[in-house]
N, C-alpha and C positions, 0 to 999 in steps of 0.2 A: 277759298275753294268752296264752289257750292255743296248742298249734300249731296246730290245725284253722284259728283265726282267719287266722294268720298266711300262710295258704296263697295262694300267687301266679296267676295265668294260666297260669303254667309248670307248676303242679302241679295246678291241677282238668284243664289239658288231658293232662295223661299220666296223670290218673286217669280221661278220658274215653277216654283210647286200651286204657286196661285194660280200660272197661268196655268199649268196642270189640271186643278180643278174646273179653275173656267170651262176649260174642254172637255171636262166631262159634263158637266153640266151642261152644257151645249150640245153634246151629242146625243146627253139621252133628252134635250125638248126636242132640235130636230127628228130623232127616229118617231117619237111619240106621234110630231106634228104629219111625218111623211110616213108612216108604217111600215118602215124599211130601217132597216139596222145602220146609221148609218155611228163612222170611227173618228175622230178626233185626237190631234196631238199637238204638243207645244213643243215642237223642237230645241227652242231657244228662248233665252230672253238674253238681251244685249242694252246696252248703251250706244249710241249714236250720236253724232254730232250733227247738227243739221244738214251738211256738208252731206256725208254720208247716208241720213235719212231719205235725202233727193236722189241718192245713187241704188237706194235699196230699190227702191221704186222703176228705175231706171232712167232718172233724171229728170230733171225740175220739166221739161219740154213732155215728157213722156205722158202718157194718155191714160189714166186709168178710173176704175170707179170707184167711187167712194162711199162707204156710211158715215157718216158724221153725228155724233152727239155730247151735245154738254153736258158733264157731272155737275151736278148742282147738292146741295149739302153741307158738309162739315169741313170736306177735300174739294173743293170742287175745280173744273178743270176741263180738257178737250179729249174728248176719244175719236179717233178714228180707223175704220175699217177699209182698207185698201186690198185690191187685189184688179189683176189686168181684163181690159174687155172680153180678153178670150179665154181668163180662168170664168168670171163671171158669168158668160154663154155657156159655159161648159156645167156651172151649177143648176142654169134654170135648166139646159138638158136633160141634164140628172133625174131631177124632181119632176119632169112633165113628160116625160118618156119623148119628149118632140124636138127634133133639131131646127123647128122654125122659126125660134128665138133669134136673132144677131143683133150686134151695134151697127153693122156696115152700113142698115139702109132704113136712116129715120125715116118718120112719126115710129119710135120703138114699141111692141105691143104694150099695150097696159099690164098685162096678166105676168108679164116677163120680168118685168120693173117693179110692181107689187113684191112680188116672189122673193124679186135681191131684195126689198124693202125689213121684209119681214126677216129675214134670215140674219142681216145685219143688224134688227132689232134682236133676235134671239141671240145672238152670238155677242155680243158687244153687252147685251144687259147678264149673261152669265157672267162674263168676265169683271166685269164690274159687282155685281153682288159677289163673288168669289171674294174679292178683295175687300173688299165692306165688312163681309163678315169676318175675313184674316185679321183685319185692324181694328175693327168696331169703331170705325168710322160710319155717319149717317153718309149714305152717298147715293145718290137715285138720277138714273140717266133722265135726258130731257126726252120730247120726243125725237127721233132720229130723221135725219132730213139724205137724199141719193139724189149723188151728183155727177157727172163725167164729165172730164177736162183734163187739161194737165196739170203734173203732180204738184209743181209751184204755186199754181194757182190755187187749187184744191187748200193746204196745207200749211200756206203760206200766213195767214192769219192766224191761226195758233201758235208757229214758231214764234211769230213777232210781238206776242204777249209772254209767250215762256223765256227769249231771249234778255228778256229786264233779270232773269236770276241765274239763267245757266246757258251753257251753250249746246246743250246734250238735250235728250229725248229718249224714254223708255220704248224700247220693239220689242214686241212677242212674235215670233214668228207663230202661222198655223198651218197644220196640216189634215186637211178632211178628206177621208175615203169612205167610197161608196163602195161595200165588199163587191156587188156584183159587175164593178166598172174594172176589177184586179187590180192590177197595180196602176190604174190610174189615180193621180193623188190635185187636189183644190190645192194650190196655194197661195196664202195670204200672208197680208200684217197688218198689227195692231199696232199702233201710234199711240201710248200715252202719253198726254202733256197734261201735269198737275199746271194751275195756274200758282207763279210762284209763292203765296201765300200760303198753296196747300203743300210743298216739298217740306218743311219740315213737321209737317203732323205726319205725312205717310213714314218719312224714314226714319221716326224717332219710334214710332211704333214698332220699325222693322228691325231696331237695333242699331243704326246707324252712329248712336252715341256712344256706344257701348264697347267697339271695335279701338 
């Protein structure tokens, strides 16, 4: 049994309290970056089966945007930031007050694609120093690269290096609100995949030996 299986209540909840932090950390550089209050949460963290990871998404065929970045360091490994073309449209609305943004009708603005660039830098590098510092683990994302396709394609490349040790996959769920949008709410997910060499430095730090 791999370690990810072997993971307790004790250890998805302190890797919900990471991703806890991560979001806050991500929402106070977003407000700083956009001068607007913006909120952050982590619903969930979960295990998934790859199986399953293609269905969070809404299936290996399904069409979404990605941030993608290497952990490089001590742990190193695959992060990804998922979320669908019409949560994504609906972020750069947010932040440029302009509904001129879409996916529908490529050459896509520059300014629009920048925007998610950045955001999935800021968002994906808190979560990851979050966790760096939880474990004192060295861990330093690469630069992040934005892509749309579908979600097989996208993702499909990391499973297939994680699957040499497990058949699972760490999800954060996220949830970002912009107070004056009300109860409209971003939602995403965060794909970790340690590469398998780094599962047993993250879970041994998290206690996973100890259970």
């Amino acid at each position: 049994m791999s370690f990810i299986e072997k993971l307790s209540t004790y250890q998805l909840d302190t890797l919900k309290e990471i991703g806890n932090i991560g979001a806050g950390n991500a929402a106070t550089a977003l407000s700083k970056l956009l001068n607007r209050k913006i909120e952050m949460q982590t619903p969930s963290v979960r295990i998934a089966s790859f199986d399953e990871t293609m269905e969070i998404v809404g299936g290996a065929e399904k069409v979404i945007v990605s941030v993608f970045l290497r952990i490089e360091g001590e742990a190193p490994g695959s992060m990804f930031y998922l979320l669908s073309p019409e949560q994504a449209e609906r972020f750069v609305h947010h932040i440029t007050g302009s509904d001129d943004f879409s996916f529908a009708n490529p050459p896509y603005p520059e300014m629009g694609l920048s925007i998610l660039h950045e955001i999935g830098n800021i968002l994906s590098g808190s979560y990851l120093t979050a966790l760096s510092d939880f474990t004192q683990l060295n861990m330093q994302p690469s630069v992040p690269s934005l892509s749309m396709d579908m979600a097989g394609a996208i993702i499909s490349e990391g499973l297939i290096e994680l699957s040499r040790e497990s058949d699972y996959a760490i999800i954060i769920d996220t949830m970002i609100q912009v107070p004056e949008s009300e109860t409209e709410e971003i939602e995403g997910h965060f794909f970790l995949l340690p590469d398998p060499e780094s599962f047993e430095k993250i879970f041994t730090v998290l206690g996973v030996n100890d259970q």
